[in-house]
C-alpha positions, 0 to 999 in steps of 0.5 A: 060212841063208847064212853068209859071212865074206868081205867080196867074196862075201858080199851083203845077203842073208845073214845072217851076211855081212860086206858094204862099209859104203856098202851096210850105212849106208843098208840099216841106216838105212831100219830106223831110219827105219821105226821111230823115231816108233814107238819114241818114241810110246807113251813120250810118250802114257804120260808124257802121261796120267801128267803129266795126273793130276799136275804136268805141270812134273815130267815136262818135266824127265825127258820129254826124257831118257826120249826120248834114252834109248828110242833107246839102249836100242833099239840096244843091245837090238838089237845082243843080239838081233842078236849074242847074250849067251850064251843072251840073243839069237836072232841073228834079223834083228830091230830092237828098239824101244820097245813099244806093246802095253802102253800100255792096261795102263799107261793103267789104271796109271798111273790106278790109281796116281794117276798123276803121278811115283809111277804110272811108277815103278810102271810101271817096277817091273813093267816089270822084274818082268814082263821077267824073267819074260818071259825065263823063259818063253823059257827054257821055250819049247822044251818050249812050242813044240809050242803054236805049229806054222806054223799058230799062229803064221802067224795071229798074224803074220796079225794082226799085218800087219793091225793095222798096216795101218791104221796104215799107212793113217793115216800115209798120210792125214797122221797120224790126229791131223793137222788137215789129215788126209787132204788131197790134199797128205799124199795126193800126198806119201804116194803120190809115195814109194810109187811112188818106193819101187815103182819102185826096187824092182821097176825097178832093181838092186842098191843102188838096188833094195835102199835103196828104203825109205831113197831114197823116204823120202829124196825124201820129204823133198825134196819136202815141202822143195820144196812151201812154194814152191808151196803155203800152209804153213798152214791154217784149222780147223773151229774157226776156228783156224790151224795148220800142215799136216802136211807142213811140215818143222820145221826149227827143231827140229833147229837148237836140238836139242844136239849131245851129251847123256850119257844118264841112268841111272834118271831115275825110281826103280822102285816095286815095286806089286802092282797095277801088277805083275799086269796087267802080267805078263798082258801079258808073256805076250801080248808073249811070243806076239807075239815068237814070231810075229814072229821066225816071219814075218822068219825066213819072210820073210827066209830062207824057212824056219822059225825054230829052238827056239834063235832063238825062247827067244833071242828071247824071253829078248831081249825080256825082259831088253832090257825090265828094262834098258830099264825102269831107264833109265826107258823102256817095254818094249822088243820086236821092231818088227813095222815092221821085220819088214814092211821084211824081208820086202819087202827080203828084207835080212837081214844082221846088219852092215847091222842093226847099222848101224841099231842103232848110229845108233840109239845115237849119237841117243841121244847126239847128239840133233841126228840124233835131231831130223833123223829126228824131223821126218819128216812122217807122209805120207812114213814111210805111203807107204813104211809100206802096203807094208811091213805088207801085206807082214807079211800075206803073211808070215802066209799063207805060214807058214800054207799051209807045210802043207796047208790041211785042214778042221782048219787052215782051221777055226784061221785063220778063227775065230781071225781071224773071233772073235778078231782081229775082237772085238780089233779092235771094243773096244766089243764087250767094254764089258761086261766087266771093265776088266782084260778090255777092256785085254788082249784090246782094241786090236789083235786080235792078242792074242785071235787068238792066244789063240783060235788056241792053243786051238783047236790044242789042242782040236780033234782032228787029222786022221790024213790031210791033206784039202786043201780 
């Protein structure tokens, strides 16, 4: 890993760099752009299914301080994570943000609870006991990591890129809730950026090439803002009803969004249940796998080596302790953002100052919610064309941790049953409808949990070869 300090040599590639703030602002601010709807969702479908058990008037009142305050805690965890607190912080190049891995356990929490005020705070209360407990397990992560070779973890990165995809691909289509979903409009707006952002990247040089995620979101504001003078704005249903297309940008939600706002401290008071407590630790176990493979593949993607002992207990214990503080400011467990993994290892931007850029922005929207609102209003067409590019290039993160060994019988045997049983049961739920409900919410969903659990056991169990046989 590179390591300059001085400002005239160091470049966006190294880590630990000092590099000119009109290169940091716009390299930092694609992070965010890549993020921030992520980092909001799980936190409005959670408050949602809570609210729609009880009176939805007492979540009105918290939901937009819950909001703010994802997006402060998002950058203060990723400034730990970026800079370290003593053993807190891997200093990897990593953006951190709110976790959507845990919205089927506290789905079946909040429903458990009776949901309403009482089923998050329950919520809350876990999420600080399972995010000490998840940095426990990052202080024990060394004497572990002989469970998580380049093979391991390059099929849970693998997962991870391909469970994304489809994300991807819904953004691309206009959002997967959109009326309008799939429509030529959302089409030719997604690919406009796509290509905007291909041709930045591969045709230019320096800053250009470097912001081409920031650029083509960016045209991709321009254009949506250009189409209301050649198309219709709004559309008609199926059911007969009218609604506006996805594309249109609401400006209307950044001129009434306030200035500054003070962030509020515990908005929702913990209550501390057992059976809101251990669903949720099972699921800091998996968000623990989950963090070691995606600091694997930024620190494959990124610098092009694997991620040390130290970056890895640092990362964890992160994740961890960012998700007990995130929780006492009333927000969901925070973790590193696979979105801004994929963004690295198509970049190869790895400076620490430029992330720190990003995760200062993310701060000051916490404060001023205005810039909040202004990224907010991103239609979902323009953040899928740069989203395709950015989770398939998690994909070939995977395959190069992989194949940084010889691919014998054994290895290959790993990949294609973790990914062919595990990753394909996750990723068809409705396989598991005989199980137990507690089953179905751990291991259905994305696939990547039962990837990894079926690639852990298999490394341990299967026999290793004393000669490598390269198939």
């Amino acid at each position: 890993m590179k390591t300059n300090t001085n400002q005239e040599n160091s470049t966006p590639y190294d880590f630990e760099g000092m590099i000119p703030l009109k290169q940091a602002i716009p390299l930092g601010l694609q992070h965010v752009l890549a993020m921030f709807v992520g980092n909001l969702t799980p936190i409005l479908i959670i408050t949602s299914a809570c609210a729609a058990m009880s009176d939805a008037e007492q979540f009105a009142a918290i939901q937009v301080s819950l909001l703010q305050n994802a997006m402060l805690i998002a950058g203060v965890v990723t400034l730990i994570q970026l800079f370290a607190v003593g053993p807190v912080g891997g200093k990897v190049p990593i953006i951190m943000g709110t976790s959507s891995g845990f919205i089927g356990v506290f789905q079946s929490v909040a429903k458990v609870m009776g949901g309403g005020i009482l089923g998050y705070a329950a919520i809350m209360g876990a999420s600080i006991i399972g995010g000490l407990f998840e940095g426990v397990l990052g202080f024990l992560l060394k004497p572990l990591r002989r469970f998580f070779p380049a093979v391991v973890t390059g099929t849970v990165v693998l997962s991870i890129g391909l469970s994304l995809i489809s994300v991807g691909v819904g953004s691309f289509g206009g959002g997967s809730n959109a009326k309008d979903y799939g429509s030529i409009e959302n089409l030719l707006v997604a690919l406009a950026v796509l290509v905007i952002i291909l041709v930045l990247k591969h045709v230019t040089k320096g800053m250009m090439s470097s912001s081409c995620i920031l650029i083509g979101i960016i045209c991709g504001y321009i254009i949506c803002s250009l189409m209301p003078m050649f198309l219709s704005t709004t559309g008609v249903s199926a059911e007969g009803t009218e609604f506006v297309k996805s594309w249109v940008i609401n400006w209307d939600a950044v001129a009434q969004a306030k200035w500054f706002a003070i962030p509020e401290f515990m908005p929702v008071t913990p209550v501390f249940d057992l059976r809101a407590i251990l669903p949720v630790l099972i699921m800091f176990i998996v968000t623990a796998v989950e963090t070691v493979g995606d600091i694997s593949g930024v620190i494959e993607g990124g610098m092009g080596r694997e991620a040390t002992d130290e970056e890895l207990s640092g990362g964890v214990i992160c994740d961890g302790i960012g998700s007990s503080l995130a929780a006492v400011f009333g927000v969901l467990p925070n973790t590193s953002f696979s979105q801004n993994v994929g963004l690295v290892t198509m970049t190869k931007i790895v400076n620490r100052f430029a992330l720190a850029c990003g995760a200062i922005f993310l701060i000051l929207c916490g404060l001023f919610p205005k810039l909040a609102a202004l990224i907010s209003i991103m239609p979902q067409s323009v953040l899928g064309g740069a989203a395709v590019i950015m989770f398939s290039s998690i994909v070939m993160s995977g395959i190069q941790l992989i194949t940084k060994e010889p691919l014998n019988a054994r290895r290959m045997t790993i990949v294609s049953v973790a990914l062919g049983l595990g990753y394909g049961l996750g990723a068809n739920s409705a396989v598991l409808a005989g199980l137990p409900e507690a089953v179905q919410m751990i291991f259905g969903g994305s696939g990547i949990v039962p990837a990894a659990l079926v690639a852990i056991i298999l490394n341990i169990c299967l026999p290793k070869d004393k000669e490598v046989d390269k198939i």
